[in-house]
N, C-alpha and C positions, 0 to 999 in steps of 0.2 A: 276487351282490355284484360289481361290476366293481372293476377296479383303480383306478379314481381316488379310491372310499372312501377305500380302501386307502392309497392315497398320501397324501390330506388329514390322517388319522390320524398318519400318520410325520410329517410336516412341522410338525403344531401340535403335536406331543409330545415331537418330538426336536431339533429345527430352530428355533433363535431366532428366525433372520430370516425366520420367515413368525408371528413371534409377534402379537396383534392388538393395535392400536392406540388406546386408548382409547376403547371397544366402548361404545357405549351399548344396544345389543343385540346380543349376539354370536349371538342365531340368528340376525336380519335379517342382518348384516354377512357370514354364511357364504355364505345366500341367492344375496347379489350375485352371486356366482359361480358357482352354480348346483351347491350343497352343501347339503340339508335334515339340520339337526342338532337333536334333542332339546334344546332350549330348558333345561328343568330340568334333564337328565342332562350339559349342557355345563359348567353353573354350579356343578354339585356335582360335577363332577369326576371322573362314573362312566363317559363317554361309553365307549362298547364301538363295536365295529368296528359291528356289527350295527346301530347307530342312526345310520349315515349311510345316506342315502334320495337316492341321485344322480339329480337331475333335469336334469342336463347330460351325455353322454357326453365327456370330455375326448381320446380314443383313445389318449392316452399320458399319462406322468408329466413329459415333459418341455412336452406341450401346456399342462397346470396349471398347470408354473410357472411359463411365460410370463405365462397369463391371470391367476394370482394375486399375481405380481408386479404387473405393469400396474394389476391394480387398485387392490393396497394402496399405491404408487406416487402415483395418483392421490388417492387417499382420504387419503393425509398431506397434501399439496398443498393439495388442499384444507381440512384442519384446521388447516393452517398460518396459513392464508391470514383464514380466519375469528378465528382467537386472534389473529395480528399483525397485519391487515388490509397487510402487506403484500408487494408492492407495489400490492396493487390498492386498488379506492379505497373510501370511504367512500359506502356505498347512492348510489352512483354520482357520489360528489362528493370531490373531492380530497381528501387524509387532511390534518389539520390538524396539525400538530406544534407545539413550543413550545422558546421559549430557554431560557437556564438562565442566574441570577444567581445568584450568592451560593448554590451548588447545590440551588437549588429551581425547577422548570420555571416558565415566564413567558409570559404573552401580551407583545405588544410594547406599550411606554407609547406609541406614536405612534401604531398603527392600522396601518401601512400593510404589506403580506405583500408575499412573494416568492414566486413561480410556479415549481416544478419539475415540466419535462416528464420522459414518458419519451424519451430520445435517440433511442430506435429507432421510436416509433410516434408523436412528437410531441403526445401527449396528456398533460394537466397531470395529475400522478397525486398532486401534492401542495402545500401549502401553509406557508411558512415565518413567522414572523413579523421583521420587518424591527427589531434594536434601535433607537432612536432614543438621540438623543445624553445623554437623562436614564439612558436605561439602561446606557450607558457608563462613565457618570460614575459610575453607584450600583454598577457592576462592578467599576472600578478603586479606588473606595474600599475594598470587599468585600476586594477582592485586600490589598490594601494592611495594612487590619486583620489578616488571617492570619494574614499574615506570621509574628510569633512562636509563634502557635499550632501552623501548619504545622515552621515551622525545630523546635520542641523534642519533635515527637513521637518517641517511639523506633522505630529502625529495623526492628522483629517489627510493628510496627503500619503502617507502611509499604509492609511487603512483605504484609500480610494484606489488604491495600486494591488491591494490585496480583493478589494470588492472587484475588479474587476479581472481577477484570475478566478474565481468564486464563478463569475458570471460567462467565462468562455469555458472552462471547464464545464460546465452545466449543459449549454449550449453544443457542447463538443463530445458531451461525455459518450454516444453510443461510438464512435469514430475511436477514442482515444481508448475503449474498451476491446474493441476489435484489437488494435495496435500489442494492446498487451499480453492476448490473447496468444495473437502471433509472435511474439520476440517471447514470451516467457513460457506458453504451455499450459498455462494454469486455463481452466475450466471459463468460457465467458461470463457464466452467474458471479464464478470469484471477480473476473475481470470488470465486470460492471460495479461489485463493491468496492474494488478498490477506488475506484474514482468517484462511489461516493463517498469513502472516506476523504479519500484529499480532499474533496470539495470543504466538509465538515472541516479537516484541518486548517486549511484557508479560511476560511468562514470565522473560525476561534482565533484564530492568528489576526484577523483584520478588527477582534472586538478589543484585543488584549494589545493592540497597538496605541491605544487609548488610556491605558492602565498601567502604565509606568509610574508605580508612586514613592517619591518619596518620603521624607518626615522631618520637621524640630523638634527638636530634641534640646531641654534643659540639661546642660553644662554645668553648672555652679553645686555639683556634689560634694566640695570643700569651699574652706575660708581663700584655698589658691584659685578659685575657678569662679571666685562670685563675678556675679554680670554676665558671666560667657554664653553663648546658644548656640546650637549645631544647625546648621541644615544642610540633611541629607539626601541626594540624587543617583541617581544610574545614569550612567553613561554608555553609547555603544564601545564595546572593545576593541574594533576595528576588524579587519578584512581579516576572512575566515576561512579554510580550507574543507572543503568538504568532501567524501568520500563516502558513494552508497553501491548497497549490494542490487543484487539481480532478482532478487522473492518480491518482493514489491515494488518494482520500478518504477512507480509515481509517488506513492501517497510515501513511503521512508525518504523520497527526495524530498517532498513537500515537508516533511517535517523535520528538513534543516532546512529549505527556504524559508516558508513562511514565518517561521521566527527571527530568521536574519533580516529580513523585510518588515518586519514588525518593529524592531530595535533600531533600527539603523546601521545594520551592517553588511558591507559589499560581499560579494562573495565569490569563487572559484570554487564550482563544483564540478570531478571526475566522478562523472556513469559508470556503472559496469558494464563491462565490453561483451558481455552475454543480452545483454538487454538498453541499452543506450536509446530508444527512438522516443520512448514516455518523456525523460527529462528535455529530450532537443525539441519535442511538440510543448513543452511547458515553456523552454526558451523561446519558442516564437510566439507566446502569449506574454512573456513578457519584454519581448522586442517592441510589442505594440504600447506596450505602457510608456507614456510620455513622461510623465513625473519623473520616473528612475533616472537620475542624473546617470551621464557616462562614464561607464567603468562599475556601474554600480552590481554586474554580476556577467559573468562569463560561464559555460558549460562547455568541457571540454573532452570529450573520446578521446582515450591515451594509454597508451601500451603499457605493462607496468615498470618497463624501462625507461619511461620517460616521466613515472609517477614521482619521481623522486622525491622533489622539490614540493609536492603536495603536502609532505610530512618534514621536511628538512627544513625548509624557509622559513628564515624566523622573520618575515616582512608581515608572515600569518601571525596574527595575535590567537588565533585558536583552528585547532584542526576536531572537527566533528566525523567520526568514523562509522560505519555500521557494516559488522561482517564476520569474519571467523575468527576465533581468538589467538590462532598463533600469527595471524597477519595485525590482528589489531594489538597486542602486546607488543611486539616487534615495533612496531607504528610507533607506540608509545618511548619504547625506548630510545628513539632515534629521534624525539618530536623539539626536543632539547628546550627554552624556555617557554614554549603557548602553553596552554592551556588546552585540554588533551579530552576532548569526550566520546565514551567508549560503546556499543551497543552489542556484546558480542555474542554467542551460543547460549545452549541452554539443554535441559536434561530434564524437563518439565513432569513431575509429577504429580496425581490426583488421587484422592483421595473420597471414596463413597463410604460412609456413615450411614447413608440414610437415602430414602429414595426420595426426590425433591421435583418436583410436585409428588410425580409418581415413575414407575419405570419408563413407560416410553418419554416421558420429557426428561428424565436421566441420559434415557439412551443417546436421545437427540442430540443432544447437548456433546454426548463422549464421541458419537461417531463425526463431529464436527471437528471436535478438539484433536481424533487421533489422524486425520485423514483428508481434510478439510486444503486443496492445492498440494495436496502429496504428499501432506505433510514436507511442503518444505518450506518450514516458519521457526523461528527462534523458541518459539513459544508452544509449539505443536507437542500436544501431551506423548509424550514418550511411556510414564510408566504409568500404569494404574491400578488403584491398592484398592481390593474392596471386601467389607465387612463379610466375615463367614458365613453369617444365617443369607447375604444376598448373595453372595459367590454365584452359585451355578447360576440362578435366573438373569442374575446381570451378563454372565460371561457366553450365554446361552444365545443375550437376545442381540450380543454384540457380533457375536458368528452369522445369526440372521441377517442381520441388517447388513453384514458385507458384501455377503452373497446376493444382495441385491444393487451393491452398488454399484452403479453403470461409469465405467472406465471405456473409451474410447475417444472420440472427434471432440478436441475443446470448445469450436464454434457452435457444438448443436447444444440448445437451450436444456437439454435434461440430463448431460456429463455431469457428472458427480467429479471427477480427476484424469485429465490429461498426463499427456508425457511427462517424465521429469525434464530438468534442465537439459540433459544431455543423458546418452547413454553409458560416459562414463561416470557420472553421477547416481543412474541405476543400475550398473555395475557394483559400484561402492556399497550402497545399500543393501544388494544382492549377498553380495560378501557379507556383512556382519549379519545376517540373516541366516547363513549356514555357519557360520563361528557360532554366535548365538545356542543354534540346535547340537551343534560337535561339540558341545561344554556341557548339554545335560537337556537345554531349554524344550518345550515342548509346540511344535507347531501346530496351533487349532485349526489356521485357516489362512489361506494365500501361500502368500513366499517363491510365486513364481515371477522371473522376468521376460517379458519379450523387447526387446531392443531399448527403446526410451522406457517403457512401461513398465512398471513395479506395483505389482496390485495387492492393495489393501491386506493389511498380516497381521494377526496375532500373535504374536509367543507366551507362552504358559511357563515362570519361576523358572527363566533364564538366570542363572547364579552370576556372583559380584562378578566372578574374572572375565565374563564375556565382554567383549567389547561394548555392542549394544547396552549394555548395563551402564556399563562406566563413563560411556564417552556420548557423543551428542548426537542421534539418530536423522541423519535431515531427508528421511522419507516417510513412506505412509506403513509406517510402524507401531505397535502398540503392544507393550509386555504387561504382560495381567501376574497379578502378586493375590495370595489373602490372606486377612489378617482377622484378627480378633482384639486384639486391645487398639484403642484408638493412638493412646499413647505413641504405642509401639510404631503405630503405621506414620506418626509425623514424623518421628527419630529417623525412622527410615526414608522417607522425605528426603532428609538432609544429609543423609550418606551418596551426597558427589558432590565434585568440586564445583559444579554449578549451583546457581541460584537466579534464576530470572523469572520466572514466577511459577505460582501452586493453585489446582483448582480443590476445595472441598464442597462436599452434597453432605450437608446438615442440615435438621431442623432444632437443633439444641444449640442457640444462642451461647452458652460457656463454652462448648468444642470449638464453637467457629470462634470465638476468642483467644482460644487455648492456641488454634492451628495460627492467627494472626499474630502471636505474642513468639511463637515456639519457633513457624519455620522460615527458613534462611532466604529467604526472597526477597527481592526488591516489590511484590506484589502477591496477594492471595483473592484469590477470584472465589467469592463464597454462590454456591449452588450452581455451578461453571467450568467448566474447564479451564486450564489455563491458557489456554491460546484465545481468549479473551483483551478483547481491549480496545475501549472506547479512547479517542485518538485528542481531547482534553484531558486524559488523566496522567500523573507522573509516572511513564514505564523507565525503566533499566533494572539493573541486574547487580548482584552480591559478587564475592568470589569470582569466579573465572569470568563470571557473567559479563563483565563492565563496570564505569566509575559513570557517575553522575546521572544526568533524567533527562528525556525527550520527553514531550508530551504538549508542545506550544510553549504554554506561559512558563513549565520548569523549563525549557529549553533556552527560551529568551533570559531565563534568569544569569546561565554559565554565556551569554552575549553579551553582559550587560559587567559595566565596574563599579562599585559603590563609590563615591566623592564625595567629601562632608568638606561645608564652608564653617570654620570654626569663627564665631564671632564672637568680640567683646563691647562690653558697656553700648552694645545698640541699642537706640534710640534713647541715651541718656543725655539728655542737655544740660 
């Protein structure tokens, strides 16, 4: 009997994680690896050392797990891929998906689909259907009727509706991270965080569904008001308009769901047509949910020709937006009486004081913030200011660390940054990267494109009139400044019209006060970049940046209308 019996024995007996995977024949399935096991004595649970019949020598136990990892690795993969069909495609034809009305999935009324490639291999690996404007109309009516239905459910059924987007999400998450993977580009290590962020979002959203509070409130502040007493409530504000970008295509949808669903309000949300398949796989998570009365949410793919009415209709008591600021401004203007919440660009600067823990957990931290999905994040550090006496060593170990960063195939587990959105996306990019250097700026490192690909770049005291400087970088960009007074480096901070958030590396408790009281943010991420953010905390944006907070609980707050019951002489007999 050789030891790899031996071993195979300990591992399927002792060791969950070489447990088998729904075996349709677990003698065949041993086989693969080159393990003959009694067929009957497996099934009945009497297998003895003595009835493995090793047709493979392994030469060791650590040679096994290799090869029985790899396999069962592959053989989920593959199971996966067959039950969800994705990302791959349908007996070799793009997976068809469907909208969702009134939460019942839908073909489109008009006929006409929208094409999702994969980013990385530019093959269509799917097919949307496009709503047309009758399916609009039958949405926002949908929405509309909810309304009371949604507003008076109790709040244990709310959060049961949300526990169990928390629990198919989880459940789904390696499926729904592939998905992302494919329709966005981003790297799968990003794509697997993003869906644990939503989860997290969902998870905060189903606690905070419970914590709607109001308050009584004593009246009788004059001799006119004696006796009186208030009590104060939130109410849901009714059916909401939602509109999300393509950088995050789950967890920024989830965090205008989950608070609409927390509060009680219906919703009509339009995907972005670069990336749609994340939110249509949320809507058939929550197609399953029984609770959601009908009409209580639609998702609908839609041209921006037929977006109209997403921003126009005033049947929306609120349009929630997230995207670029001349689309969301615009938005704004046109939104006429809702109530209008904005998440738009940004111009993120940081700032190094001080090396926090030490340089490489600095560095960590920077090369995350400047690079991190392509840098294409709102919050994706654009500029970085750092102290004179660390200048070189920091700007030294940032060149290092590029040159080691691995850009290519998003599916393999050790890509650092796939494709951008599109190649006219890294075009754009391309462009303010040679404006940039044609204005004075100093190229350390990258700056080259090939087609999608825009690889990791530094610029060195690119001056105010470059583009890159002034306006919003949404690539894997990074301009290095350095400063000497601290002062100096927040002021400059604050020279753009953006504001959506700042990271500073202090260890002197008064700076990181100074940077929190001084710069123009809707947030300061202390020993962090700014591309930071935990998905309970209040984000949005100053200036260009946006009006109001996501964040769950601030998010449900602009969902919610304050009501006060004014009362007199209660309970006076």
């Amino acid at each position: 009997m050789q030891s790899s019996g031996r071993r195979v024995l300990q591992l399927l007996q002792h060791n969950p994680t070489y447990s088998l995977i729904r075996l349709q024949s677990p003698f065949q399935r041993i086989q693969r690896i080159g393990i003959s096991i009694d067929a009957k004595e497996f099934c009945s649970g009497s297998v003895k050392l003595s009835a493995f019949r090793p047709r493979r020598n392994f030469g060791s136990a650590a040679k096994f797990d290799r090869v029985y990892k790899g396999s069962l690795n592959r053989q989920k993969a593959r199971e996966m891929e067959a039950q969800n069909g994705h990302p791959a495609q349908e007996n070799g034809s793009p997976k068809l998906y469907q909208l969702y009305i009134a939460n019942a999935p839908k073909d489109s009324g008009g006929g006409k689909y929208l094409e999702v490639e994969n980013k990385y291999t530019h093959k269509i690996e799917a097919k949307v259907p496009l709503a047309s404007a009758e399916d609009i109309e039958e949405a926002i009516q949908a929405c509309v009727k909810a309304a009371p239905a949604m507003a008076s459910m109790p709040s244990y059924q709310r959060k049961a509706v949300l526990r169990k987007v928390v629990a198919e999400l989880t459940k789904r998450a390696e499926e729904i991270a592939r998905v992302i993977t494919m329709e966005s580009g981003k790297a799968i290590k990003d794509a697997r965080a993003e869906v644990q962020r939503s989860i997290d979002t969902f998870e905060v959203a189903s606690e905070e569904a419970t914590r709607i509070y109001g308050e009584l409130m004593p009246l009788d502040i004059s001799a006119r008001s004696k006796g009186m007493q208030g009590l104060v409530r939130k109410f849901p504000i009714g059916p909401v308009s939602m509109v999300s970008p393509w950088n995050f295509p789950l967890n920024l949808v989830a965090h205008k769901v989950a608070p609409a669903i927390a509060v009680g309000c219906p919703f009509v949300l339009k995907p972005s047509s670069r990336t749609p398949l994340s939110a249509l796989l949320l809507g058939e998570i929550l197609a399953s949910c029984e609770e959601l009365p009908k009409g209580a949410f639609s998702i609908t793919p839609v041209s921006r020709h037929e977006a109209d009415l997403f921003t126009t209709d005033d049947r929306f008591k609120l349009l929630t937006f997230t995207g670029s600021g001349s689309a969301g401004w615009d938005m704004k203007a046109r939104a006429g009486k809702k109530k209008v919440v904005m998440e738009l660009g940004g111009n993120a600067p940081c700032v190094v004081e001080d090396l926090v823990p030490d340089l490489e957990g600095t560095i960590s931290r920077l090369m995350i913030g400047g690079f991190y999905q392509g840098g294409q994040s709102c919050i994706h550090m654009q500029r970085l200011y750092v102290r004179d006496q660390l200048y070189d060593q920091v700007r030294d170990a940032m060149i290092e660390a590029v040159k080691k960063y691995k850009v290519g195939d998003p599916f393999e587990d050790d890509t650092m940054m796939g494709p951008m959105i599109s190649e006219s996306a890294a075009k754009e990019v391309e462009r303010q990267i040679k404006d940039a250097v044609s204005k004075g700026g100093k190229l350390l490192v990258g700056g080259n494109r090939k087609g999608a690909f825009v690889y990791p770049t530094i610029l060195e005291d690119v001056p105010n009139e470059a583009e890159a400087r002034r306006e919003e970088i949404f690539g894997p960009v990074v301009l290095l400044y350095k400063y000497s007074n601290f002062k100096d480096a927040v002021a400059e901070s604050n020279n753009t019209n953006f504001g959506l958030q700042s990271g500073v590396f202090t260890s002197d408790l008064n700076k990181a006060y100074y940077a929190f009281e001084n710069m123009e943010v809707g947030g300061v991420c202390l020993n962090d970049s700014p591309s930071m953010r935990v998905d309970s905390q209040p984000y949005g944006g100053v200036k260009d940046s946006g009006i109001q907070r996501e964040g769950v609980k601030y998010a449900m707050e602009d969902m919610l209308e304050t009501r006060v019951l004014v009362m007199r002489n209660l309970g006076v007999l």
